[in-house]
C-alpha positions as CSV (number, residue, x, y, z in Angstrom):
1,X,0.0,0.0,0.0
2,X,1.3,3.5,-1.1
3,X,1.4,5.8,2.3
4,X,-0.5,9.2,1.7
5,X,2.1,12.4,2.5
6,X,0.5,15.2,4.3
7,X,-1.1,18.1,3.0
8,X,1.5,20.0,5.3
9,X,4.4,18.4,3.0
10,X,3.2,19.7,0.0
11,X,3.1,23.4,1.1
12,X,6.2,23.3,3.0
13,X,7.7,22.3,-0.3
14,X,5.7,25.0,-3.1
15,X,6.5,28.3,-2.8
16,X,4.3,30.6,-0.6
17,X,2.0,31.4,-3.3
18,X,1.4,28.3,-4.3
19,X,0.6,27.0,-0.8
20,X,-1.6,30.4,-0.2
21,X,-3.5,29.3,-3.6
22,X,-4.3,25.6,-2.4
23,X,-5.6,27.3,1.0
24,X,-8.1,28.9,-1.0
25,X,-8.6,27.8,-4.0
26,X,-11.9,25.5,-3.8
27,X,-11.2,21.8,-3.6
28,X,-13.0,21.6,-7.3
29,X,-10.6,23.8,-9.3
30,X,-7.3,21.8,-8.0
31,X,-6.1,19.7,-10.8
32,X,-3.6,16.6,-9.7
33,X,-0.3,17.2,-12.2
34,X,-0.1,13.5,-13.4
35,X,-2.8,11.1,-11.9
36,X,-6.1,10.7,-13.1
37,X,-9.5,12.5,-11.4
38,X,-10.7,10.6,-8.7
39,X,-13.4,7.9,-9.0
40,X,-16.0,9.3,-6.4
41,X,-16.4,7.6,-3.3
42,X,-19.8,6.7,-1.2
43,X,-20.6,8.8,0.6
44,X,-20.4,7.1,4.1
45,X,-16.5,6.8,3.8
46,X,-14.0,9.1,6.2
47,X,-12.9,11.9,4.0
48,X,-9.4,11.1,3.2
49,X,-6.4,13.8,3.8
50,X,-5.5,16.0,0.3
51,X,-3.1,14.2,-2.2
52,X,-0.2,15.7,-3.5
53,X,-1.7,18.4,-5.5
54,X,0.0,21.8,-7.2
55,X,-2.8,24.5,-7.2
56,X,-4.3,25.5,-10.6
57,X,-7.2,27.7,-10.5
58,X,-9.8,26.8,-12.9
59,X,-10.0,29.7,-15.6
60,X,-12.8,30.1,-18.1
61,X,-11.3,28.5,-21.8
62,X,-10.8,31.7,-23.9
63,X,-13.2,32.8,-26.9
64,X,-11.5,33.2,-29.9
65,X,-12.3,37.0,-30.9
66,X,-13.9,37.4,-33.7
67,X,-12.3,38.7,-36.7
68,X,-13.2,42.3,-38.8
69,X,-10.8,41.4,-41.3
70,X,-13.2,41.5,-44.1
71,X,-13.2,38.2,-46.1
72,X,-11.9,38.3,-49.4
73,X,-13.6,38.1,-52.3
74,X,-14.8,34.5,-53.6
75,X,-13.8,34.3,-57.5
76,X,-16.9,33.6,-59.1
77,X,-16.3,31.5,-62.3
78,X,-18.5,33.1,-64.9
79,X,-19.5,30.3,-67.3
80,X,-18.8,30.8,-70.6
81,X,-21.4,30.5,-73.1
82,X,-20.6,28.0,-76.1
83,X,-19.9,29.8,-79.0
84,X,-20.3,29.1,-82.5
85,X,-18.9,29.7,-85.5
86,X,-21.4,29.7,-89.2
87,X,-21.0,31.1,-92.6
88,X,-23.6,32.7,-94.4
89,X,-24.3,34.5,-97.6
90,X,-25.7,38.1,-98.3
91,X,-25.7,40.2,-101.2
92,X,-22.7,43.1,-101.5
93,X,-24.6,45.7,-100.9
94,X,-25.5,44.8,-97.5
95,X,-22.3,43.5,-96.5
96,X,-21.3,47.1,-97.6
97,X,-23.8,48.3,-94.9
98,X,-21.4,46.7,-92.1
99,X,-18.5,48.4,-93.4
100,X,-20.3,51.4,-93.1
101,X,-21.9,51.3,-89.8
102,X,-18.2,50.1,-88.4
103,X,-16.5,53.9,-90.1
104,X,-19.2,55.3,-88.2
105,X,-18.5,54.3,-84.8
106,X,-15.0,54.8,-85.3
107,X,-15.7,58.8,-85.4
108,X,-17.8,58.0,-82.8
109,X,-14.8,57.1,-81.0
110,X,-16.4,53.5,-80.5
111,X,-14.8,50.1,-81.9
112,X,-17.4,47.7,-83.0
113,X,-16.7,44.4,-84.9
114,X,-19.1,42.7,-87.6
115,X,-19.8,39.9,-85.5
116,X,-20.7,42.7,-82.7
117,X,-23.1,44.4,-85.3
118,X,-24.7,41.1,-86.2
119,X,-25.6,39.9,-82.6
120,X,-27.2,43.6,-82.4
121,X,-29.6,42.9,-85.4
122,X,-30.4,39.4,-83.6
123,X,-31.4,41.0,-80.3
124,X,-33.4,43.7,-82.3
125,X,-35.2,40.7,-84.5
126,X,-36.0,39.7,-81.0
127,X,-37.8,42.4,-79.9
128,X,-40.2,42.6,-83.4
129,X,-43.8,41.4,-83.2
130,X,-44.1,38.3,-85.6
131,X,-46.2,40.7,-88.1
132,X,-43.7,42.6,-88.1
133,X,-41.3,39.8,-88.9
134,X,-43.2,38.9,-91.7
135,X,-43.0,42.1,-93.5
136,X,-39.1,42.3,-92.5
137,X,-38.4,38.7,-94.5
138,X,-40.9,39.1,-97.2
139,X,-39.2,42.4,-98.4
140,X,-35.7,40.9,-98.7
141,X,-34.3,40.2,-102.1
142,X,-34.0,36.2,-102.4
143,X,-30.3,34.8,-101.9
144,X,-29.0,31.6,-103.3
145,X,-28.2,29.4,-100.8
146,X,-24.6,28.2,-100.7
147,X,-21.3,29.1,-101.3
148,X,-20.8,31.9,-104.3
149,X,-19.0,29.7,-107.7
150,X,-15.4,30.5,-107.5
151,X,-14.2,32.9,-110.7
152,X,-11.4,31.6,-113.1
């Protein structure tokens, strides 16, 4: 059987503030250094004199403060839309109309490309009535559809 040292040991042994912080530190906030809490007793047993014990007040854990860094901005991936690539055929006269409405947004100070100009028309169609469609097709000049014979 392993003999008990007195409480009066201990202090003797600590320095003075150690031994004035196991007077009053409560019985619950002393931690034992290397043995285990413990295991309760009944109640009916004679309470036992105070194992070697170093006193360790108890202090409330720390809350982590909480931070007014703003956070930094989240790349959001844009998804590209698929693109894609057609030939068509129109009469000169109205592939000259592209030319001309690019000149014009160059003195504008403004540069647009063909393609630019044709998804413009598209969103425009978009917007028409479907009688208003109708007249729009009907009073185009008919194309051959196809690629042009190449010249010798």
């Amino acid at each position: 059987m392993v003999t008990k040292k007195p409480v009066k040991r201990v202090i003797k042994k600590t320095a003075d503030v150690s031994a004035k912080l196991v007077k009053s530190a409560p019985k619950a906030a002393l931690k034992p250094i290397s043995k285990p809490a413990p295991k309760a007793k009944p109640a009916s047993a004679p309470a036992s004199p105070a194992k070697s014990v170093v006193a360790k007040p108890v202090l409330p854990a720390p809350k982590p403060a909480l931070s007014i860094k703003p956070q930094p901005e989240q790349k959001v991936k844009i998804k590209k839309e698929k693109l894609v690539r057609d030939s068509f055929t129109m009469p000169a006269d109205e592939y000259q109309v592209l030319g001309e409405v690019k000149k014009t947004f160059l003195k504008a100070g403004l540069a647009v490309k063909k393609s630019e100009l044709l998804r413009v028309g598209v969103a425009l169609i978009r917007k028409l009535d479907l009688d208003d469609l109708k007249l729009a097709v009907a009073s185009l000049p008919p194309v051959k559809a196809g690629r042009p014979k190449k010249e010798k």
